[in-house]
SEVEXZA-633513 format. One record per residue (C-alpha): x, y, z; residue number from 1. Coordinates in steps of 0.001 Angstrom, whole numbers, plus 500000, padded with zeros to 6 digits. Example, Ala and Ser with C-alpha at 12.3 -4.5 7.8 and 13.67 -1.06 7.14 Angstrom:
<drenlums>
<drenlum c1="512300" c2="495500" c3="507800" seq="1"/>
<drenlum c1="513670" c2="498940" c3="507140" seq="2"/>
</drenlums>
This chain:
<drenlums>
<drenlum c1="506554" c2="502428" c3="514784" seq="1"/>
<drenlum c1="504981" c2="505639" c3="513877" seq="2"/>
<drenlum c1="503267" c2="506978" c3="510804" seq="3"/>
<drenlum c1="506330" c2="509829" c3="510896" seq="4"/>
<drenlum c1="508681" c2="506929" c3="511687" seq="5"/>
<drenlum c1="508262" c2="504882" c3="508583" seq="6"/>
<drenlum c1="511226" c2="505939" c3="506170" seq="7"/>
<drenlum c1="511287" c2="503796" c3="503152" seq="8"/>
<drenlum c1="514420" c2="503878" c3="501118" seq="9"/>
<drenlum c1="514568" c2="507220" c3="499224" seq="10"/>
<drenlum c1="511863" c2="508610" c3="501175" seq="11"/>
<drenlum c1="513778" c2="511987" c3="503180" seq="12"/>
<drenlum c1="510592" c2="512379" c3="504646" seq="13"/>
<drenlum c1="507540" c2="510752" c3="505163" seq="14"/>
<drenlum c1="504515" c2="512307" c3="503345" seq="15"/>
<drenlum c1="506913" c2="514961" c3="502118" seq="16"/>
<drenlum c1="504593" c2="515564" c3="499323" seq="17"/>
<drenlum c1="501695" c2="517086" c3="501405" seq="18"/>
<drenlum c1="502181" c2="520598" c3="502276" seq="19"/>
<drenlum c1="502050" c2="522846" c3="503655" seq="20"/>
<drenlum c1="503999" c2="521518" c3="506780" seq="21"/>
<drenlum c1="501061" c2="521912" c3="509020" seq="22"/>
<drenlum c1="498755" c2="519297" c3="506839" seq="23"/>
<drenlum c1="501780" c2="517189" c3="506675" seq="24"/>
<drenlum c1="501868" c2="516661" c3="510347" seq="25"/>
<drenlum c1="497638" c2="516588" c3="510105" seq="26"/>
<drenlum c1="497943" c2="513424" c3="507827" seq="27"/>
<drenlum c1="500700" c2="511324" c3="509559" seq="28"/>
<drenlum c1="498297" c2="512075" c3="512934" seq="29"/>
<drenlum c1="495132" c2="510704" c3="511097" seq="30"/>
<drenlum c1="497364" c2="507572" c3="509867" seq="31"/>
<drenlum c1="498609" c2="507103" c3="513261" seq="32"/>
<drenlum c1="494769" c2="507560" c3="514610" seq="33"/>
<drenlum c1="493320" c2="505353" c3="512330" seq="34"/>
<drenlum c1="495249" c2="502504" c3="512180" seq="35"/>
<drenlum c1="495470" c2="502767" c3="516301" seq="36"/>
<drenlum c1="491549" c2="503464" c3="516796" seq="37"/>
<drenlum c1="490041" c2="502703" c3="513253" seq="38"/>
<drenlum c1="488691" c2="505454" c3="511302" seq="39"/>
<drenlum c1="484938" c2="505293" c3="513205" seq="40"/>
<drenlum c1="486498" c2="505083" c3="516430" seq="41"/>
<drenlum c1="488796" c2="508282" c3="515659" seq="42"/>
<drenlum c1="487907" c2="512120" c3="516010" seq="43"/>
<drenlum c1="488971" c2="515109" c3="514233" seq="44"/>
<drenlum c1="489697" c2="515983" c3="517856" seq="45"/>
<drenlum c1="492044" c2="512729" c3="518361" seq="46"/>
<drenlum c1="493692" c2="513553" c3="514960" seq="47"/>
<drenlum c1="494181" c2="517356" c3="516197" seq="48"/>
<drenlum c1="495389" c2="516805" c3="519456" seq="49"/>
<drenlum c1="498367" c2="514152" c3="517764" seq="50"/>
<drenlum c1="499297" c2="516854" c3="516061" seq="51"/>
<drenlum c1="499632" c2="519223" c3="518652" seq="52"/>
<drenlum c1="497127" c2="521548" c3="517036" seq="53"/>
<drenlum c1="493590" c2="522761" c3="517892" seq="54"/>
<drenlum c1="490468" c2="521175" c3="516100" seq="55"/>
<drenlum c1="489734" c2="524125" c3="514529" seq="56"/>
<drenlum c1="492803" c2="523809" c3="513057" seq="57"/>
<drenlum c1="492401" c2="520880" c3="511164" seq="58"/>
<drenlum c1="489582" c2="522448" c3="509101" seq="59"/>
<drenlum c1="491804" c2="525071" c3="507401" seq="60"/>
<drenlum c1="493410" c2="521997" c3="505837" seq="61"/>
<drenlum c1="490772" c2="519315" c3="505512" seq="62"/>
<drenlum c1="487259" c2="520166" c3="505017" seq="63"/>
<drenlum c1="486197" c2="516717" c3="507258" seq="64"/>
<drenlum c1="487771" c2="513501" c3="508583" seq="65"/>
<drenlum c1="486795" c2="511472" c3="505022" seq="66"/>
<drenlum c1="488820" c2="514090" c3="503323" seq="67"/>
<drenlum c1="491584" c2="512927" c3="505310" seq="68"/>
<drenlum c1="491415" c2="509562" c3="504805" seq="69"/>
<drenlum c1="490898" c2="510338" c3="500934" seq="70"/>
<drenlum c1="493992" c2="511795" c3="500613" seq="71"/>
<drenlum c1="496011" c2="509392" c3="502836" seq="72"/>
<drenlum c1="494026" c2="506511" c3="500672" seq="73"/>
<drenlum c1="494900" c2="508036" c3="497657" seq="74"/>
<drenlum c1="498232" c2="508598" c3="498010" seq="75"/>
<drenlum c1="499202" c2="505246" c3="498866" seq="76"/>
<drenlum c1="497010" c2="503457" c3="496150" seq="77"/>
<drenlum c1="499225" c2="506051" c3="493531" seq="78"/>
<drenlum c1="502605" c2="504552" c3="495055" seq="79"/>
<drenlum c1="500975" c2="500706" c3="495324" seq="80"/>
<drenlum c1="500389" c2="501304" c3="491469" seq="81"/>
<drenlum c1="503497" c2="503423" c3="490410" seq="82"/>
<drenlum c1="505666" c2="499813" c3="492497" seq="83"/>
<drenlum c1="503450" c2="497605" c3="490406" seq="84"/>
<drenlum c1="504093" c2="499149" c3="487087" seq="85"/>
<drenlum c1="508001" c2="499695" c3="487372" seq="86"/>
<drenlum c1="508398" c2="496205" c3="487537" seq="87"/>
<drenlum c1="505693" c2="495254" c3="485033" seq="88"/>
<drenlum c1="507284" c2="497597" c3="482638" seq="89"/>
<drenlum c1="510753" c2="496876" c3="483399" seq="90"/>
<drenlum c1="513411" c2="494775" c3="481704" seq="91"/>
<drenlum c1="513427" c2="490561" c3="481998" seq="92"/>
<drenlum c1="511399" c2="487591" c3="481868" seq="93"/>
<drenlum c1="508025" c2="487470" c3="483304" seq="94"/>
<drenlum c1="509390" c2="485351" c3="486052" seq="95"/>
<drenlum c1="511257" c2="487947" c3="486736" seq="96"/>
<drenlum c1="508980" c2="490806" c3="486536" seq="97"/>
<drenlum c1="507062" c2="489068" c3="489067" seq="98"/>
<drenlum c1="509563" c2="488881" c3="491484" seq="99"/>
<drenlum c1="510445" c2="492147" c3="491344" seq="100"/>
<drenlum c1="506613" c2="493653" c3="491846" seq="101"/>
<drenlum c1="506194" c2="491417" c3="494671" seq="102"/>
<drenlum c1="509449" c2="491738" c3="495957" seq="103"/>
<drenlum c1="508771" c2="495655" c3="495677" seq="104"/>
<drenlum c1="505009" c2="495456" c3="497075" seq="105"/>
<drenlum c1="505689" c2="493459" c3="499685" seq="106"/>
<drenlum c1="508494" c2="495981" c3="500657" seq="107"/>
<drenlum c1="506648" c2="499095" c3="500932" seq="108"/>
<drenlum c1="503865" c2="497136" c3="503061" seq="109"/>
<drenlum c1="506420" c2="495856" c3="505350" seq="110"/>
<drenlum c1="508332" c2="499178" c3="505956" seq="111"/>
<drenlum c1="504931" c2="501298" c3="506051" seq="112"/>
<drenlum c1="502740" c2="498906" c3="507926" seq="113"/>
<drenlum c1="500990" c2="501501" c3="509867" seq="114"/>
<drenlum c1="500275" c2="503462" c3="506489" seq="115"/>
<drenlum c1="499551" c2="500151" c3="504726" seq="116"/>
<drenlum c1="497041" c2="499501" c3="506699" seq="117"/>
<drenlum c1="495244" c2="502153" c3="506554" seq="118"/>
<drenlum c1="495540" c2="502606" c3="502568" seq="119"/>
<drenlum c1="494177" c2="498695" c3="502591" seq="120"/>
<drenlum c1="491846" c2="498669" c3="505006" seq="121"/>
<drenlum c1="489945" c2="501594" c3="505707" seq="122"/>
<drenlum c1="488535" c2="501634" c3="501993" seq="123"/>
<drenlum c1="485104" c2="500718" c3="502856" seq="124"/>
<drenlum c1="485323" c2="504216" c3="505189" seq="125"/>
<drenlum c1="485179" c2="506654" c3="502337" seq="126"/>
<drenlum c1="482083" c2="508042" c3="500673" seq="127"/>
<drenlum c1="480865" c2="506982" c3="497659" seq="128"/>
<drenlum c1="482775" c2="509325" c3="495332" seq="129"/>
<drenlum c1="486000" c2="508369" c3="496704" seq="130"/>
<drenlum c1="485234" c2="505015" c3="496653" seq="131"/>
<drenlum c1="484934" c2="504550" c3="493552" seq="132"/>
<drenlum c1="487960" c2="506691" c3="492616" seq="133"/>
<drenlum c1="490425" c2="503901" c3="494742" seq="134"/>
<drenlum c1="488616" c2="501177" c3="493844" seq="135"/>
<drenlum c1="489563" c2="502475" c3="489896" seq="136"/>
<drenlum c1="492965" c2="502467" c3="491211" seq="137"/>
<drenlum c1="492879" c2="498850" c3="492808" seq="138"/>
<drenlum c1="491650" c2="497609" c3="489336" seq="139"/>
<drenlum c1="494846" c2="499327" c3="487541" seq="140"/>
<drenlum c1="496707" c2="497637" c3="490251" seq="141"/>
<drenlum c1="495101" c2="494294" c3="489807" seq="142"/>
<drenlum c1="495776" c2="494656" c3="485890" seq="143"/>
<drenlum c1="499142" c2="495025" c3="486074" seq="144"/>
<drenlum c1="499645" c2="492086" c3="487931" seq="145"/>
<drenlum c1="497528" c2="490203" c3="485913" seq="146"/>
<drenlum c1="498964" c2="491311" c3="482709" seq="147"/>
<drenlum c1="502765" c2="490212" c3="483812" seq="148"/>
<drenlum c1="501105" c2="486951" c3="485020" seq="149"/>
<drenlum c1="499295" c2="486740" c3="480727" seq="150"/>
<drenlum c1="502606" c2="487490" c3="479497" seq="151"/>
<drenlum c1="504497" c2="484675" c3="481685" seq="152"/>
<drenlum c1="501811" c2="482058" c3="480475" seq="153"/>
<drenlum c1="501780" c2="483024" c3="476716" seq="154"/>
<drenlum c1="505791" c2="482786" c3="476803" seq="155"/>
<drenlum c1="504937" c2="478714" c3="478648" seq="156"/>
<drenlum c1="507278" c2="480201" c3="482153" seq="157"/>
<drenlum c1="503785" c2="479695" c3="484100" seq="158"/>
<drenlum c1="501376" c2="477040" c3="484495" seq="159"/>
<drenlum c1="497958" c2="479620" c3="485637" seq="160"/>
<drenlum c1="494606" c2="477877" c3="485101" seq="161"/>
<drenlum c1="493014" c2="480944" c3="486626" seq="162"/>
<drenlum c1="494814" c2="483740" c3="485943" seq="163"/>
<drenlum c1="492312" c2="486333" c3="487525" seq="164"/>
<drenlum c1="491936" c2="484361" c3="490314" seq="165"/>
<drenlum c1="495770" c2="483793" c3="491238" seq="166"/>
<drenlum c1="496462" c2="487732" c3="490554" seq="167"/>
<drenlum c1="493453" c2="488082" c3="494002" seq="168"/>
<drenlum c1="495416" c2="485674" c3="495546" seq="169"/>
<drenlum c1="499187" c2="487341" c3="494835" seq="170"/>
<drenlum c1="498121" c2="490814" c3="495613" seq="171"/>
<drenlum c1="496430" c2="489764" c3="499260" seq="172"/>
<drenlum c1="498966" c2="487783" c3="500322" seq="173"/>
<drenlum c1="501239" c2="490843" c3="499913" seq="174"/>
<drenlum c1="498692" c2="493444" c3="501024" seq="175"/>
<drenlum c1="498114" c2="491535" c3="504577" seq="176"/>
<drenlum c1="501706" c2="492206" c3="505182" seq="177"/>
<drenlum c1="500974" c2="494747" c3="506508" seq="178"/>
<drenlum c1="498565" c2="493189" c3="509040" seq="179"/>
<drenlum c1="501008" c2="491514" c3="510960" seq="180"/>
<drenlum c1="504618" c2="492783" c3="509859" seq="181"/>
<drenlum c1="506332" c2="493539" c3="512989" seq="182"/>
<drenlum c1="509905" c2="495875" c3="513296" seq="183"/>
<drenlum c1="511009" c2="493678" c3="516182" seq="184"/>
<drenlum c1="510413" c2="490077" c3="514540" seq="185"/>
<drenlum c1="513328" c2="487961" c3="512901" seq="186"/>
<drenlum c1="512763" c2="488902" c3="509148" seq="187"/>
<drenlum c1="513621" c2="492447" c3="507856" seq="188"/>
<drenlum c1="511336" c2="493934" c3="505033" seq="189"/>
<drenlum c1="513763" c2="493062" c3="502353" seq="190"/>
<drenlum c1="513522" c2="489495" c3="503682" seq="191"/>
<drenlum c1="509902" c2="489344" c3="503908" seq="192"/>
<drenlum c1="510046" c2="490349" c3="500048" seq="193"/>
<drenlum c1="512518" c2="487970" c3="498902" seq="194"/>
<drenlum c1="510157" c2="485206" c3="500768" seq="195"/>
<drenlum c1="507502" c2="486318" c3="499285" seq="196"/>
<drenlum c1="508509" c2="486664" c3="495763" seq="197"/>
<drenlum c1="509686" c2="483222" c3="495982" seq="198"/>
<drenlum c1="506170" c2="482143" c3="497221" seq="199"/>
<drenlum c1="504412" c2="483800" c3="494421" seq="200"/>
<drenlum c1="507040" c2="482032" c3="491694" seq="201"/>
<drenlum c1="505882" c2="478617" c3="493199" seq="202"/>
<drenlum c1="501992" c2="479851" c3="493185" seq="203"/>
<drenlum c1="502421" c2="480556" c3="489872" seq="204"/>
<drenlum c1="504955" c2="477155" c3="488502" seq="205"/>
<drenlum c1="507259" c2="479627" c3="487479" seq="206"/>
<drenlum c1="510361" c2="477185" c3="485363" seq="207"/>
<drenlum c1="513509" c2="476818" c3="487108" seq="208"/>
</drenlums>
């Protein structure tokens, strides 16, 4: 499945937020390029010629190849966090609220593997500025976890020794979904969630 072909629910159109149309088609090339290739391994050529546009082209839109992956990366690590805090800050138990964020995370890496992996993987790509920027964004990520997983223990629904530690361990096991999350295997991305979600109530000793 394609970057373009990933449609998660409510999504009309992939990347529908980039414009104008021609960057649009730019960015889903790159993600396609770079989760194929790797970003090293890719060219602003490669990324051009996906999108059936010249290489000169892509600089009218994106000033070099990190810019790309900047925006790509940034993107996704705003929806990872805006997934993660509509549960946190939703209604329910913490046992609850922790289904629901991994249910939800776990979702959106499933049904945009290709994108997920690039948004997860490629971090250590961008330049130093950038970096920093979506690492801030991991650690807003990582908080929100962590502060559902606080408010479960204070309440006695979880038994957490190490709450930073298990909040590392819940947000990779749903990140590497996106590793090896197939369209053709026996468990849909809704499935994969529910799994999941289940897993993390165990990791955590969320009461029955």
């Amino acid at each position: 499945m394609s970057a373009a072909e990933e449609t998660p629910g409510g999504e009309d159109m992939p990347w529908g937020e980039v414009t104008p149309e021609a960057a649009r088609r730019l960015l889903v090339a790159a993600v396609e390029a770079f989760a194929e290739r790797g970003y090293h391994a890719t060219t602003t050529r490669d990324i051009a010629g996906r999108a059936g546009m010249s290489p000169a082209a892509l600089y009218i839109h994106y000033k070099t190849k990190e810019e790309l992956l900047h925006r790509i990366s940034r993107i996704g690590h705003d929806k990872a966090l805006e997934i993660l805090r509509a549960a946190a800050d939703g209604e329910g138990t913490a046992a609850e609220r922790l289904a629901d964020a991994v249910r939800s995370f776990v979702r959106w890496h499933a049904e945009r593997h290709t994108t997920a992996r690039v948004v997860q993987y490629e971090l250590d790509a961008l330049g130093q500025e950038h970096r920093t920027e979506i690492v801030a964004l991991r650690r807003e990520s990582d908080a929100t976890v962590r502060r559902i997983i606080n408010e479960g223990v204070a309440a006695g629904e979880f038994d957490v020794p190490d709450v930073p530690g298990t909040t590392v361990a819940v947000l990779s096991l749903c990140i590497d979904v996106s590793r090896w999350f197939n369209t053709q295997g026996r468990r849909t991305p809704d499935e994969v969630g529910a799994l999941y979600a289940d897993l993390v109530l165990r990791m955590v000793g969320a009461q029955k």
